[in-house]
C-alpha positions as CSV (number, residue, x, y, z in Angstrom):
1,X,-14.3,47.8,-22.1
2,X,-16.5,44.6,-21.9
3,X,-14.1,43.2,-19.9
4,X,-13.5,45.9,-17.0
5,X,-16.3,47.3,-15.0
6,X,-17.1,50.7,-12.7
7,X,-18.6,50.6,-9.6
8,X,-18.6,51.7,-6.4
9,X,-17.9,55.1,-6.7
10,X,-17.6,55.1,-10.6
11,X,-19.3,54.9,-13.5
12,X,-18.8,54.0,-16.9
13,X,-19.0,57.4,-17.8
14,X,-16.6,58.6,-14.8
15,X,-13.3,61.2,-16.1
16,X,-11.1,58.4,-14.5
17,X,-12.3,55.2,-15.5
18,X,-12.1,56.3,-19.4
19,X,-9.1,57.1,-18.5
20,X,-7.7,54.2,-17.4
21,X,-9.4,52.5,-19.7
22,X,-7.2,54.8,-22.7
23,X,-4.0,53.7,-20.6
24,X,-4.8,50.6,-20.6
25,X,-5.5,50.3,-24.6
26,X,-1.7,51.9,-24.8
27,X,0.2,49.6,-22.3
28,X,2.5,47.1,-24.3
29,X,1.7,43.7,-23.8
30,X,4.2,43.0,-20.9
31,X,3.2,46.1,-18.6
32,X,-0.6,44.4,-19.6
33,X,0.3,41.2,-18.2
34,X,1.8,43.1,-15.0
35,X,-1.7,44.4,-14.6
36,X,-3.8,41.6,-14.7
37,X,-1.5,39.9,-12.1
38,X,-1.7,43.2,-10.1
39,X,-5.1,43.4,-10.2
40,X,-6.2,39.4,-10.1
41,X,-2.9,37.7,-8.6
42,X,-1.9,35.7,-11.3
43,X,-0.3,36.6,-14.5
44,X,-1.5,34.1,-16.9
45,X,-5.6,34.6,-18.2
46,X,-8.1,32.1,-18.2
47,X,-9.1,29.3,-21.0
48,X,-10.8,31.3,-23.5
49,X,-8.9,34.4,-22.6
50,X,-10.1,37.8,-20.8
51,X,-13.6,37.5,-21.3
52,X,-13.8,34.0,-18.8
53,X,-12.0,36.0,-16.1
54,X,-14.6,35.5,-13.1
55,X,-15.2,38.0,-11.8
56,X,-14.7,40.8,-13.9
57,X,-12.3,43.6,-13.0
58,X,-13.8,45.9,-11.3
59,X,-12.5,49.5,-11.2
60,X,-13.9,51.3,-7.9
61,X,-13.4,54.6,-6.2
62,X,-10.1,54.8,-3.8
63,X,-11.7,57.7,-1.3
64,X,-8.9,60.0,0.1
65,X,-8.2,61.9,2.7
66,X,-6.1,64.5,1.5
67,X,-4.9,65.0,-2.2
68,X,-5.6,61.9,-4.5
69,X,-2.3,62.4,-6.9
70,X,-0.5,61.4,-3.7
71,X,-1.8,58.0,-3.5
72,X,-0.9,54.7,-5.8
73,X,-3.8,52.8,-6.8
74,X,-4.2,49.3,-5.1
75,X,-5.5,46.3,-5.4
76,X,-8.1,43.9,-3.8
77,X,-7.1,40.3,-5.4
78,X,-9.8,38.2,-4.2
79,X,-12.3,40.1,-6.0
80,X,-10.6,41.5,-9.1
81,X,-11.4,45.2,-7.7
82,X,-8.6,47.8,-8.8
83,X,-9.2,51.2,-6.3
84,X,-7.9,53.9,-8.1
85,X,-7.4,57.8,-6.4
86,X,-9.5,60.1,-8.6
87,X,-6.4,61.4,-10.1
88,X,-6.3,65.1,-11.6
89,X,-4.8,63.7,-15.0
90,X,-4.0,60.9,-17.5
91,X,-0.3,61.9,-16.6
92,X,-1.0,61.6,-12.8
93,X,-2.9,58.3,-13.6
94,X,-0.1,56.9,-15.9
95,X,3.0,57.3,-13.4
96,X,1.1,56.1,-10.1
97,X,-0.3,53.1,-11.7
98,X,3.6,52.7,-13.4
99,X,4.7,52.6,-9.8
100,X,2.1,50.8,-8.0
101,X,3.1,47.8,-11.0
102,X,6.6,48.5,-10.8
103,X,6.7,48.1,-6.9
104,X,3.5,46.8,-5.4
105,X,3.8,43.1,-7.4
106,X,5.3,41.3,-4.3
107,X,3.5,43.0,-1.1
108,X,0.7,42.1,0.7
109,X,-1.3,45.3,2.4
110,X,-4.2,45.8,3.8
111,X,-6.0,48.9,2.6
């Protein structure tokens, strides 16, 4: 939680950031490591761990056009910003950020 911030569209108090946040706390340590390099482009953290990742990840609101479960969360690396759909559940959540780490590791898209 100190670690990963909302802006942009969310809040710290937002249905989808504390959810992410509880999916996070349950990925095993390899799907973990997928996300950082997802998120930041590298897999490995910083000297001094997570906390000396600058800048912080930054969880922001991925607008949609149409309905939000039908879009993968993506990635600006530069900035650590993860822009996540505001997805209708935790299960919705869970299997399009499984697929966007699953498949989106090796593409580079502008979005």
């Amino acid at each position: 939680r100190e670690v990963v911030e909302a802006r942009h569209g969310y809040s710290e108090a937002s249905r989808p950031f504390q959810l992410l946040l509880e999916v996070l706390a349950d990925l095993p340590q390899p799907r973990r490591r997928d996300f950082l390099r997802f998120v930041t482009g590298v897999g490995g953290l910083p000297v001094g761990g997570l906390r000396q990742l600058e800048p912080r990840i930054t969880v922001v609101r991925k607008v949609c056009d149409d309905d939000p479960d039908q879009h993968y969360p993506s990635a600006n690396t530069c900035f650590h910003f993860l822009k996540l759909p505001e997805y209708s559940s935790r299960q919705q959540l869970e299997a399009r950020l499984d697929a966007a780490l699953a498949e989106g590791m090796d593409g580079f898209f502008f979005n």
